[in-house]
C-alpha positions as CSV (number, residue, x, y, z in Angstrom):
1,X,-2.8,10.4,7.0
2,X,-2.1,9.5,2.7
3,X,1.3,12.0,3.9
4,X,2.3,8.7,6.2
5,X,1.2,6.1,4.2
6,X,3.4,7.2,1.4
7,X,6.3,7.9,3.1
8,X,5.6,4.5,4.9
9,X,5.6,2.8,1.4
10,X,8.5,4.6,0.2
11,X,10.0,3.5,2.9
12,X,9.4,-0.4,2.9
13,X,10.3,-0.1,-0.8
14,X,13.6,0.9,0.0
15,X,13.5,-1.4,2.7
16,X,13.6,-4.1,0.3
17,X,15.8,-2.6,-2.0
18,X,18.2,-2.3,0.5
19,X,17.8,-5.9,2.1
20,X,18.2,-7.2,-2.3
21,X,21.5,-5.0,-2.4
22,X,22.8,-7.2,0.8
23,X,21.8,-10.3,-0.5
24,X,24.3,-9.4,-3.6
25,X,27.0,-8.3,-1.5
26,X,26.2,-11.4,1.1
27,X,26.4,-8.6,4.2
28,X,23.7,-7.0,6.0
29,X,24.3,-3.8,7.4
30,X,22.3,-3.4,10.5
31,X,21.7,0.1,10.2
32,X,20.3,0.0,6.2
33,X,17.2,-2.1,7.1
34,X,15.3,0.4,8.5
35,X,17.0,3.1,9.9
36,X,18.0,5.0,6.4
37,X,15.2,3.5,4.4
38,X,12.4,5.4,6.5
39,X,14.6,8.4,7.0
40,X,15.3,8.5,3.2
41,X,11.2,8.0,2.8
42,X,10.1,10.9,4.8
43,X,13.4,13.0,3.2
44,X,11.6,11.7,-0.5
45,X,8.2,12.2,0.1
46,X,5.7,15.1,-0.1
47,X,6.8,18.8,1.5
48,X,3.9,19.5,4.1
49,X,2.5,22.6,5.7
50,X,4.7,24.0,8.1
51,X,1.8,23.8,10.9
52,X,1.6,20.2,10.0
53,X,5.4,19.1,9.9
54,X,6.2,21.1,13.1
55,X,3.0,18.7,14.8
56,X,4.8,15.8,13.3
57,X,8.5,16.3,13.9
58,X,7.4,17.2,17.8
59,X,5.7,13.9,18.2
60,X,8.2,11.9,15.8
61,X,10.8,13.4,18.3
62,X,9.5,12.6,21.6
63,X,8.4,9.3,21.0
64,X,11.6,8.5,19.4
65,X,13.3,9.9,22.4
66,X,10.8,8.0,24.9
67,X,12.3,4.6,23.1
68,X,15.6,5.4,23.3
69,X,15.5,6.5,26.9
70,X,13.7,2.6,27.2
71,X,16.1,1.2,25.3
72,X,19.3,2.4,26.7
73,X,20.9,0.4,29.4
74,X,23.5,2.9,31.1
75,X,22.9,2.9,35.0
76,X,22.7,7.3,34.9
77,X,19.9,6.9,32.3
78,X,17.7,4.3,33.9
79,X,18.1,6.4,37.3
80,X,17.2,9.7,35.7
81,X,13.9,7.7,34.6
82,X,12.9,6.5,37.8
83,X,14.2,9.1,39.9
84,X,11.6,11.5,41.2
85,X,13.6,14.2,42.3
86,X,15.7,14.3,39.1
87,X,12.2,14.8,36.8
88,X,11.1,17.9,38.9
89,X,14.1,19.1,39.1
90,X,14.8,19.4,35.2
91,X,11.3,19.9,34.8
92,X,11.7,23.2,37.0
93,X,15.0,24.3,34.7
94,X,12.7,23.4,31.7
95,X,9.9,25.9,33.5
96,X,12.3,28.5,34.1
97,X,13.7,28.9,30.0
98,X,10.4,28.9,28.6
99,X,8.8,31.5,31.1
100,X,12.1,33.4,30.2
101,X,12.0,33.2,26.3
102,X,8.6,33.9,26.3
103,X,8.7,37.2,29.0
104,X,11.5,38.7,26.4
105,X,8.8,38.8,24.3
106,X,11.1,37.7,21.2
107,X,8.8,33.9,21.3
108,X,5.5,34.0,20.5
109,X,4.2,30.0,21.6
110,X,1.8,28.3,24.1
111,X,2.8,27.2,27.4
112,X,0.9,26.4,30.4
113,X,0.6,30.3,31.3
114,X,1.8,33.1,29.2
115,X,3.6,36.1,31.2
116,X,3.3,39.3,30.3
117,X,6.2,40.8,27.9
118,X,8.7,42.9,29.3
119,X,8.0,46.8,29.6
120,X,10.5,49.2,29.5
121,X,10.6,51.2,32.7
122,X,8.8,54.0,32.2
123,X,5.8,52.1,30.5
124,X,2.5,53.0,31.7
125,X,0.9,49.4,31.1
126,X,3.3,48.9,35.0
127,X,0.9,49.2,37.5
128,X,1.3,51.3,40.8
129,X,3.6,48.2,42.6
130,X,5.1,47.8,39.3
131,X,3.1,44.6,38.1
132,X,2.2,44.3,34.9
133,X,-1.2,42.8,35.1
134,X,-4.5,44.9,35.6
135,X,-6.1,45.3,38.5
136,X,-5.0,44.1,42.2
137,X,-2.2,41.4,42.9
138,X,-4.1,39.2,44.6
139,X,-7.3,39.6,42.7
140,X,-5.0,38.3,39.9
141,X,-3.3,35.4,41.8
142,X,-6.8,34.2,42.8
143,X,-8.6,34.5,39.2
144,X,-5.6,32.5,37.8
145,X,-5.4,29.7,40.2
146,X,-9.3,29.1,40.1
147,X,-9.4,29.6,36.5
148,X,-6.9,27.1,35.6
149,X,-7.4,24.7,38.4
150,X,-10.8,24.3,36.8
151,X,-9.4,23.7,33.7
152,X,-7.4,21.1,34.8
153,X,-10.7,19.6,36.7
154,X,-12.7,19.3,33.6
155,X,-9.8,17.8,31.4
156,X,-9.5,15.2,34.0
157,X,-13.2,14.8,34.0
158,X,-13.6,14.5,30.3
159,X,-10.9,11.8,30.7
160,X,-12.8,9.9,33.2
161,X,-16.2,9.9,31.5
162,X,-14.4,8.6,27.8
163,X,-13.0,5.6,30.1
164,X,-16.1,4.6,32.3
165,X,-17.8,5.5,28.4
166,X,-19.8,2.1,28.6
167,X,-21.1,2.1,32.2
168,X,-22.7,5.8,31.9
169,X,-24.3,4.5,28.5
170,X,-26.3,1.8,30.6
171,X,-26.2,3.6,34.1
172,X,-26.1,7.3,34.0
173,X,-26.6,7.9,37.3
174,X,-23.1,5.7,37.6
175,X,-21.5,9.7,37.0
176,X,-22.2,10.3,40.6
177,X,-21.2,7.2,41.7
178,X,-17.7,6.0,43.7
179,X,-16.5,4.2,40.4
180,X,-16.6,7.6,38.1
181,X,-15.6,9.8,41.3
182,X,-12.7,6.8,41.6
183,X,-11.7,7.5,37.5
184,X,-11.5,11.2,38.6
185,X,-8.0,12.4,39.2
186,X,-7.5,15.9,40.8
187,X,-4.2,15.7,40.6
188,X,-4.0,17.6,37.4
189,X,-6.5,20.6,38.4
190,X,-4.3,21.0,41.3
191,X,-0.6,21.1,39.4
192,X,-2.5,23.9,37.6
193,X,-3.6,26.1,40.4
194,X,-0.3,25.6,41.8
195,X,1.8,26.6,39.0
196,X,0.3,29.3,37.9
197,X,-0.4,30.7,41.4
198,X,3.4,30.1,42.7
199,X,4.5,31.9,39.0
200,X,2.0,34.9,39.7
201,X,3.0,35.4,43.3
202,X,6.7,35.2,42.4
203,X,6.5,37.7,39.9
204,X,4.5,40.6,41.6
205,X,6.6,39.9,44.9
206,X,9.9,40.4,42.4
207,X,8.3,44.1,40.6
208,X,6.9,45.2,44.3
209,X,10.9,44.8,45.4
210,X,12.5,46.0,42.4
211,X,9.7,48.3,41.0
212,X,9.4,46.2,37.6
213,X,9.3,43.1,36.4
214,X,12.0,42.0,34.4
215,X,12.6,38.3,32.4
216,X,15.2,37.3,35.1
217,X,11.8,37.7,37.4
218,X,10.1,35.4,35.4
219,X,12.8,32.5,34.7
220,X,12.9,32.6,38.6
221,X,9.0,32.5,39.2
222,X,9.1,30.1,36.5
223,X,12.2,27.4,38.2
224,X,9.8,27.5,41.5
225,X,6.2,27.1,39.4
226,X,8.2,23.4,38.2
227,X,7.8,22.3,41.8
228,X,4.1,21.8,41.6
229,X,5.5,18.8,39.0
230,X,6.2,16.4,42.3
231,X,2.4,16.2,42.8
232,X,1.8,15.1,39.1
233,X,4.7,13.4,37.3
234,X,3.5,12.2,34.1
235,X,4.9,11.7,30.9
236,X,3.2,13.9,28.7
237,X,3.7,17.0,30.8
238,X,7.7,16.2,31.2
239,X,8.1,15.4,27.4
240,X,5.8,18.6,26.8
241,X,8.2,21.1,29.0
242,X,11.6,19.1,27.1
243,X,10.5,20.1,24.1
244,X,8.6,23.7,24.6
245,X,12.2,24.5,26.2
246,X,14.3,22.9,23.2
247,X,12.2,24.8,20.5
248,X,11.6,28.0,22.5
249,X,15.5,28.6,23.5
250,X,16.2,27.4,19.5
251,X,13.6,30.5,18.7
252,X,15.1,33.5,21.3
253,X,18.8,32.4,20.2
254,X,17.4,32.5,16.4
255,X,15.8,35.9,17.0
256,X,18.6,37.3,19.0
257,X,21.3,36.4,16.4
258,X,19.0,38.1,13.6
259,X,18.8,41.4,15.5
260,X,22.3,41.6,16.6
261,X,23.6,44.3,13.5
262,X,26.6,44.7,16.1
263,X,27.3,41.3,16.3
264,X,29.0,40.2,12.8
265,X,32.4,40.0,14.4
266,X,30.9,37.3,16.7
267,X,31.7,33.7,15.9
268,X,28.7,32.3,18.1
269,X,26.5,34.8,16.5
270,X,27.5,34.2,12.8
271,X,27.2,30.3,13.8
272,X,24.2,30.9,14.9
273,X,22.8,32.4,12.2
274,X,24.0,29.6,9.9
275,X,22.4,27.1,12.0
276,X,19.0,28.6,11.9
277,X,19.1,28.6,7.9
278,X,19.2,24.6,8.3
279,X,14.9,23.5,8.0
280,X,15.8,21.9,11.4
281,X,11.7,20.7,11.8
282,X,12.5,18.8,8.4
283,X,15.8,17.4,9.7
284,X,14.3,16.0,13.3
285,X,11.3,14.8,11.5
286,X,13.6,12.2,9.3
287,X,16.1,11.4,11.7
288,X,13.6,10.7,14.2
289,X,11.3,9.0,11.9
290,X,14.4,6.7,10.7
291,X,15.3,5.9,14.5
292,X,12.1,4.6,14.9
293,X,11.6,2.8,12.5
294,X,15.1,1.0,13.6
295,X,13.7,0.1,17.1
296,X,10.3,-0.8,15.5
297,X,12.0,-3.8,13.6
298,X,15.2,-4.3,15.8
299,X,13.4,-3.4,19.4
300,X,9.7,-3.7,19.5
301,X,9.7,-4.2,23.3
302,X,11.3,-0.6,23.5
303,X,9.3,0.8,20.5
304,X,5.9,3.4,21.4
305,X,2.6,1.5,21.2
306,X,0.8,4.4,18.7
307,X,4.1,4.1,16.5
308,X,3.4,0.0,16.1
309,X,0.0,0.2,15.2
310,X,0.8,3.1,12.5
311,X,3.4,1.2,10.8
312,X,1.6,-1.7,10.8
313,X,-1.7,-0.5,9.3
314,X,-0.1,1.9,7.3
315,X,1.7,-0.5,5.3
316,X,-1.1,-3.2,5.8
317,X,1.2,-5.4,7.7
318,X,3.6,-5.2,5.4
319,X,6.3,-3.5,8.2
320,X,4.8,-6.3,10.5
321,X,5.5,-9.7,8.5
322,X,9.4,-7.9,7.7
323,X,9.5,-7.5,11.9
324,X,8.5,-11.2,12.2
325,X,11.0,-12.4,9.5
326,X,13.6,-10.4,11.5
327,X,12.6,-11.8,14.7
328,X,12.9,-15.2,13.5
329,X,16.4,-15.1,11.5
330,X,17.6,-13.7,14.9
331,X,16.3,-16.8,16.7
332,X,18.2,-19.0,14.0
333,X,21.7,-17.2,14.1
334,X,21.2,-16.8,18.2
Protein backbone atom coordinates (compact mmCIF):
# COMPACT_ATOMS: atom_id res chain seq x y z
CA UNK A 1 0.00 0.00 0.00
CA UNK A 2 1.22 4.28 -0.05
CA UNK A 3 2.78 2.80 3.71
CA UNK A 4 5.28 0.57 1.32
CA UNK A 5 5.75 2.77 -1.34
CA UNK A 6 7.08 5.46 0.96
CA UNK A 7 9.17 3.49 2.90
CA UNK A 8 10.30 1.91 -0.47
CA UNK A 9 11.33 5.49 -1.65
CA UNK A 10 12.87 6.49 1.52
CA UNK A 11 14.57 3.68 1.15
CA UNK A 12 16.16 3.97 -2.52
CA UNK A 13 16.83 7.57 -1.45
CA UNK A 14 19.09 6.55 1.04
CA UNK A 15 20.21 3.92 -1.18
CA UNK A 16 21.72 6.52 -3.25
CA UNK A 17 22.85 8.60 -0.62
CA UNK A 18 24.71 5.97 0.71
CA UNK A 19 26.29 4.52 -2.71
CA UNK A 20 27.32 9.03 -3.22
CA UNK A 21 29.00 8.73 0.32
CA UNK A 22 31.16 5.58 -1.06
CA UNK A 23 32.02 7.14 -4.13
CA UNK A 24 33.69 10.06 -1.85
CA UNK A 25 35.40 7.73 0.39
CA UNK A 26 36.30 5.32 -2.84
CA UNK A 27 34.93 2.07 -0.68
CA UNK A 28 31.72 0.39 -0.88
CA UNK A 29 30.54 -1.18 2.15
CA UNK A 30 28.55 -4.21 1.16
CA UNK A 31 26.19 -4.08 3.87
CA UNK A 32 25.14 0.03 3.28
CA UNK A 33 23.61 -0.62 -0.16
CA UNK A 34 20.60 -2.01 0.89
CA UNK A 35 20.60 -3.60 3.98
CA UNK A 36 20.54 -0.31 6.39
CA UNK A 37 18.99 1.92 3.79
CA UNK A 38 15.64 -0.08 3.73
CA UNK A 39 15.81 -0.86 7.42
CA UNK A 40 16.52 2.85 8.17
CA UNK A 41 13.33 3.47 5.60
CA UNK A 42 10.81 1.44 7.34
CA UNK A 43 12.54 2.71 10.99
CA UNK A 44 11.78 6.55 9.22
CA UNK A 45 8.60 6.14 7.80
CA UNK A 46 4.93 6.33 8.92
CA UNK A 47 3.93 4.47 12.52
CA UNK A 48 1.05 2.01 11.42
CA UNK A 49 -1.89 0.41 13.19
CA UNK A 50 -0.81 -2.19 15.33
CA UNK A 51 -3.19 -4.83 13.51
CA UNK A 52 -1.43 -3.78 10.34
CA UNK A 53 2.37 -3.80 11.43
CA UNK A 54 1.86 -7.10 13.31
CA UNK A 55 0.42 -8.51 9.52
CA UNK A 56 3.51 -6.99 8.10
CA UNK A 57 6.39 -7.86 10.43
CA UNK A 58 4.87 -11.69 10.30
CA UNK A 59 5.11 -11.80 6.57
CA UNK A 60 8.33 -9.50 6.35
CA UNK A 61 9.76 -12.20 8.77
CA UNK A 62 9.01 -15.34 7.17
CA UNK A 63 9.80 -14.50 3.81
CA UNK A 64 12.99 -13.05 5.03
CA UNK A 65 13.59 -16.27 6.81
CA UNK A 66 12.47 -18.54 3.70
CA UNK A 67 15.54 -16.58 1.81
CA UNK A 68 17.95 -17.00 4.15
CA UNK A 69 17.19 -20.73 4.74
CA UNK A 70 17.69 -20.64 0.47
CA UNK A 71 20.51 -18.81 0.70
CA UNK A 72 22.62 -20.54 3.28
CA UNK A 73 24.91 -23.13 2.17
CA UNK A 74 25.75 -25.13 5.54
CA UNK A 75 25.20 -28.99 5.01
CA UNK A 76 22.68 -29.13 8.59
CA UNK A 77 20.62 -26.39 6.95
CA UNK A 78 20.08 -27.66 3.47
CA UNK A 79 19.25 -31.16 5.27
CA UNK A 80 16.72 -29.69 7.74
CA UNK A 81 14.97 -28.35 4.35
CA UNK A 82 14.71 -31.43 2.52
CA UNK A 83 14.41 -33.67 5.23
CA UNK A 84 10.89 -34.96 5.90
CA UNK A 85 11.14 -36.29 9.09
CA UNK A 86 13.02 -33.29 10.55
CA UNK A 87 9.74 -30.77 9.31
CA UNK A 88 7.19 -33.04 11.20
CA UNK A 89 9.11 -33.42 13.79
CA UNK A 90 9.63 -29.64 14.67
CA UNK A 91 6.40 -28.99 13.37
CA UNK A 92 4.95 -31.44 16.12
CA UNK A 93 7.21 -29.36 18.98
CA UNK A 94 5.81 -26.23 17.26
CA UNK A 95 2.12 -27.92 17.77
CA UNK A 96 2.68 -28.84 21.20
CA UNK A 97 3.78 -24.87 22.60
CA UNK A 98 1.05 -23.28 20.92
CA UNK A 99 -1.78 -25.77 22.12
CA UNK A 100 0.09 -25.22 25.52
CA UNK A 101 0.17 -21.24 25.63
CA UNK A 102 -3.16 -21.11 24.45
CA UNK A 103 -4.81 -24.03 27.10
CA UNK A 104 -3.14 -21.66 29.98
CA UNK A 105 -5.44 -19.36 28.84
CA UNK A 106 -2.90 -16.42 29.38
CA UNK A 107 -2.85 -16.10 24.91
CA UNK A 108 -5.68 -15.20 23.34
CA UNK A 109 -4.67 -16.01 19.17
CA UNK A 110 -5.93 -18.23 16.30
CA UNK A 111 -4.52 -21.56 15.61
CA UNK A 112 -5.83 -24.35 13.71
CA UNK A 113 -8.09 -25.41 16.83
CA UNK A 114 -8.58 -23.52 19.99
CA UNK A 115 -8.60 -25.86 23.30
CA UNK A 116 -10.56 -25.11 25.97
CA UNK A 117 -8.81 -22.93 28.90
CA UNK A 118 -7.81 -24.59 31.86
CA UNK A 119 -10.52 -25.05 34.82
CA UNK A 120 -9.66 -25.19 38.19
CA UNK A 121 -10.69 -28.53 39.70
CA UNK A 122 -13.66 -28.04 41.10
CA UNK A 123 -15.18 -26.09 38.11
CA UNK A 124 -18.43 -27.10 37.08
CA UNK A 125 -17.91 -26.23 33.16
CA UNK A 126 -15.76 -30.27 33.73
CA UNK A 127 -17.98 -32.59 32.53
CA UNK A 128 -18.78 -36.06 34.31
CA UNK A 129 -15.29 -37.78 32.73
CA UNK A 130 -13.70 -34.57 33.35
CA UNK A 131 -13.66 -33.11 29.69
CA UNK A 132 -14.21 -29.83 29.25
CA UNK A 133 -16.32 -29.78 26.14
CA UNK A 134 -20.22 -30.23 26.18
CA UNK A 135 -21.86 -33.02 25.53
CA UNK A 136 -20.42 -36.73 24.77
CA UNK A 137 -16.63 -37.41 23.86
CA UNK A 138 -17.11 -38.92 20.89
CA UNK A 139 -19.97 -36.84 19.69
CA UNK A 140 -17.24 -34.14 20.04
CA UNK A 141 -14.37 -35.99 18.33
CA UNK A 142 -16.73 -36.69 15.34
CA UNK A 143 -18.32 -32.96 14.95
CA UNK A 144 -14.73 -31.69 14.93
CA UNK A 145 -13.06 -33.92 12.51
CA UNK A 146 -16.07 -33.57 9.97
CA UNK A 147 -16.35 -29.99 10.56
CA UNK A 148 -12.90 -29.16 9.79
CA UNK A 149 -12.15 -31.76 7.33
CA UNK A 150 -14.75 -29.94 5.33
CA UNK A 151 -13.18 -26.87 5.81
CA UNK A 152 -10.18 -28.02 4.55
CA UNK A 153 -12.14 -29.58 1.38
CA UNK A 154 -13.69 -26.39 0.30
CA UNK A 155 -10.38 -24.30 0.76
CA UNK A 156 -8.82 -26.77 -1.53
CA UNK A 157 -11.78 -26.53 -3.77
CA UNK A 158 -11.83 -22.78 -3.96
CA UNK A 159 -8.10 -23.24 -4.85
CA UNK A 160 -8.81 -25.52 -7.65
CA UNK A 161 -11.64 -23.58 -9.32
CA UNK A 162 -9.40 -19.95 -9.19
CA UNK A 163 -6.61 -22.17 -11.13
CA UNK A 164 -8.77 -24.10 -13.80
CA UNK A 165 -10.60 -20.19 -13.62
CA UNK A 166 -10.58 -20.10 -17.61
CA UNK A 167 -11.72 -23.57 -18.50
CA UNK A 168 -14.98 -23.44 -16.25
CA UNK A 169 -15.61 -19.88 -17.86
CA UNK A 170 -15.99 -21.70 -21.40
CA UNK A 171 -16.92 -25.24 -20.07
CA UNK A 172 -18.75 -25.33 -16.95
CA UNK A 173 -19.59 -28.66 -16.92
CA UNK A 174 -15.43 -29.03 -16.93
CA UNK A 175 -16.22 -28.78 -12.68
CA UNK A 176 -17.17 -32.36 -12.87
CA UNK A 177 -14.70 -33.30 -14.95
CA UNK A 178 -11.11 -35.45 -14.36
CA UNK A 179 -9.13 -32.15 -15.00
CA UNK A 180 -10.89 -30.06 -12.00
CA UNK A 181 -11.28 -33.37 -9.82
CA UNK A 182 -7.27 -33.72 -10.94
CA UNK A 183 -6.69 -29.76 -9.41
CA UNK A 184 -8.45 -31.00 -6.30
CA UNK A 185 -6.18 -31.86 -3.53
CA UNK A 186 -7.65 -33.64 -0.38
CA UNK A 187 -4.71 -33.69 1.21
CA UNK A 188 -5.44 -30.59 3.19
CA UNK A 189 -9.18 -31.62 4.33
CA UNK A 190 -7.59 -34.64 5.62
CA UNK A 191 -4.47 -32.97 7.78
CA UNK A 192 -7.50 -31.24 9.29
CA UNK A 193 -9.68 -34.01 10.41
CA UNK A 194 -6.61 -35.62 11.56
CA UNK A 195 -5.31 -33.04 13.68
CA UNK A 196 -8.04 -31.97 15.31
CA UNK A 197 -9.40 -35.45 15.84
CA UNK A 198 -5.90 -37.00 17.23
CA UNK A 199 -5.77 -33.46 19.61
CA UNK A 200 -9.52 -34.16 20.81
CA UNK A 201 -9.04 -37.83 21.43
CA UNK A 202 -5.75 -37.11 23.31
CA UNK A 203 -7.20 -34.72 25.48
CA UNK A 204 -10.49 -36.49 26.78
CA UNK A 205 -8.39 -39.81 27.05
CA UNK A 206 -5.80 -37.63 29.42
CA UNK A 207 -9.03 -35.89 31.86
CA UNK A 208 -10.88 -39.56 31.74
CA UNK A 209 -7.26 -40.92 33.41
CA UNK A 210 -6.55 -38.02 35.53
CA UNK A 211 -10.04 -36.59 36.11
CA UNK A 212 -9.16 -33.09 34.48
CA UNK A 213 -7.51 -31.68 31.83
CA UNK A 214 -4.60 -29.85 32.47
CA UNK A 215 -2.20 -27.71 29.78
CA UNK A 216 0.53 -30.41 30.10
CA UNK A 217 -2.64 -32.53 28.48
CA UNK A 218 -2.79 -30.32 25.80
CA UNK A 219 1.01 -29.62 24.83
CA UNK A 220 0.98 -33.54 24.62
CA UNK A 221 -2.28 -33.90 22.46
CA UNK A 222 -0.90 -31.09 20.75
CA UNK A 223 3.08 -32.81 19.92
CA UNK A 224 0.92 -36.00 18.47
CA UNK A 225 -1.88 -33.69 16.41
CA UNK A 226 1.80 -32.44 14.40
CA UNK A 227 2.04 -35.89 12.99
CA UNK A 228 -0.92 -35.50 10.63
CA UNK A 229 1.93 -32.79 9.01
CA UNK A 230 3.71 -35.97 7.17
CA UNK A 231 0.55 -36.27 4.93
CA UNK A 232 0.75 -32.45 3.99
CA UNK A 233 4.19 -30.83 4.14
CA UNK A 234 3.83 -27.46 2.72
CA UNK A 235 5.34 -24.31 3.32
CA UNK A 236 2.77 -22.16 4.45
CA UNK A 237 1.56 -24.47 7.21
CA UNK A 238 5.35 -25.03 8.55
CA UNK A 239 6.16 -21.23 8.37
CA UNK A 240 2.51 -20.68 9.95
CA UNK A 241 3.26 -23.07 13.12
CA UNK A 242 7.25 -21.32 13.42
CA UNK A 243 5.85 -18.27 13.85
CA UNK A 244 2.37 -18.85 15.90
CA UNK A 245 4.92 -20.71 18.32
CA UNK A 246 7.62 -17.78 18.33
CA UNK A 247 4.93 -15.03 19.02
CA UNK A 248 2.70 -17.22 21.26
CA UNK A 249 5.61 -18.48 23.75
CA UNK A 250 6.89 -14.46 23.43
CA UNK A 251 3.09 -13.63 24.78
CA UNK A 252 2.76 -16.51 27.88
CA UNK A 253 6.49 -15.61 28.99
CA UNK A 254 5.40 -11.70 28.60
CA UNK A 255 2.16 -12.41 30.64
CA UNK A 256 3.74 -14.57 33.10
CA UNK A 257 6.58 -12.13 33.93
CA UNK A 258 3.81 -9.32 34.41
CA UNK A 259 1.90 -11.33 36.94
CA UNK A 260 4.72 -12.63 38.84
CA UNK A 261 4.49 -9.83 42.07
CA UNK A 262 6.72 -12.58 43.79
CA UNK A 263 9.13 -12.64 41.29
CA UNK A 264 11.21 -9.22 41.48
CA UNK A 265 14.17 -10.96 42.98
CA UNK A 266 14.28 -13.03 39.67
CA UNK A 267 16.92 -12.09 37.12
CA UNK A 268 15.00 -14.07 34.20
CA UNK A 269 11.83 -12.50 35.32
CA UNK A 270 13.10 -8.78 35.61
CA UNK A 271 14.87 -9.53 32.03
CA UNK A 272 11.97 -10.50 30.95
CA UNK A 273 10.07 -7.78 31.69
CA UNK A 274 12.65 -5.50 30.14
CA UNK A 275 12.58 -7.33 26.96
CA UNK A 276 8.89 -7.06 26.43
CA UNK A 277 9.05 -3.13 26.81
CA UNK A 278 11.22 -3.34 23.46
CA UNK A 279 8.15 -2.67 20.28
CA UNK A 280 9.71 -6.07 19.16
CA UNK A 281 6.78 -6.14 15.93
CA UNK A 282 8.57 -2.75 15.03
CA UNK A 283 12.07 -4.15 15.49
CA UNK A 284 11.43 -7.58 13.18
CA UNK A 285 9.55 -5.49 10.75
CA UNK A 286 13.00 -3.35 9.95
CA UNK A 287 15.43 -5.84 10.36
CA UNK A 288 13.62 -8.13 8.25
CA UNK A 289 12.62 -5.66 5.75
CA UNK A 290 16.48 -4.47 5.52
CA UNK A 291 17.61 -8.25 5.07
CA UNK A 292 15.57 -8.46 2.28
CA UNK A 293 16.14 -5.91 0.60
CA UNK A 294 20.03 -7.10 0.86
CA UNK A 295 19.26 -10.48 -0.82
CA UNK A 296 16.88 -8.59 -3.30
CA UNK A 297 19.93 -6.69 -4.77
CA UNK A 298 22.93 -9.09 -3.74
CA UNK A 299 20.79 -12.60 -4.19
CA UNK A 300 17.79 -12.39 -6.37
CA UNK A 301 18.02 -16.18 -7.10
CA UNK A 302 17.40 -16.71 -3.24
CA UNK A 303 15.05 -13.60 -2.86
CA UNK A 304 10.76 -14.46 -2.51
CA UNK A 305 9.03 -13.96 -5.83
CA UNK A 306 6.03 -11.54 -4.09
CA UNK A 307 8.96 -9.52 -2.43
CA UNK A 308 10.59 -8.85 -6.23
CA UNK A 309 7.55 -7.77 -7.83
CA UNK A 310 6.82 -5.32 -4.74
CA UNK A 311 10.04 -3.63 -4.92
CA UNK A 312 10.04 -3.40 -8.27
CA UNK A 313 6.65 -1.76 -8.88
CA UNK A 314 6.77 0.03 -5.84
CA UNK A 315 9.63 2.01 -6.74
CA UNK A 316 8.70 1.79 -10.57
CA UNK A 317 11.72 -0.08 -11.41
CA UNK A 318 13.70 2.10 -9.78
CA UNK A 319 15.08 -1.00 -7.13
CA UNK A 320 15.19 -3.09 -10.48
CA UNK A 321 17.67 -0.95 -12.86
CA UNK A 322 20.03 -0.45 -9.19
CA UNK A 323 19.81 -4.60 -9.10
CA UNK A 324 20.91 -4.66 -12.81
CA UNK A 325 23.69 -2.09 -12.35
CA UNK A 326 24.88 -4.35 -9.43
CA UNK A 327 24.67 -7.38 -11.39
CA UNK A 328 26.68 -6.05 -14.04
CA UNK A 329 29.66 -4.24 -11.91
CA UNK A 330 29.88 -7.82 -10.37
CA UNK A 331 30.34 -9.37 -13.85
CA UNK A 332 33.25 -6.62 -14.50
CA UNK A 333 35.21 -7.07 -11.17
CA UNK A 334 34.55 -11.10 -11.37
Amino acid sequence: GKAFTLCESLSLSLSRLSTQCSNLLGRLNYWSVMFWPCLLGVAIGPPLPKPLLRLQAITFFNMSLEAAVRKSTAPAIQYARRSKPLGTLTFMAFSALILACLRSGRVKQFWLVNPNTEAPPNSTHAGSTGCSHAGRCGQHLIDGVLKYGMVGLILEAGRAVLRKWSLLATRPVALFGAEFRAACNLKLGLFLACYVGIFRSVCCLCARRYGRERVAHAAVAGFLAGIPYWLYPTYQIYTLGLTKAIEMGWEYCGTKAADGDDDDRCFTARLLRRAHRLPMLRLVQMFSFGYLGHVYAFYPRVSPVFHQKAMDVCSTDLTLNMKRRIAAWFAEVL
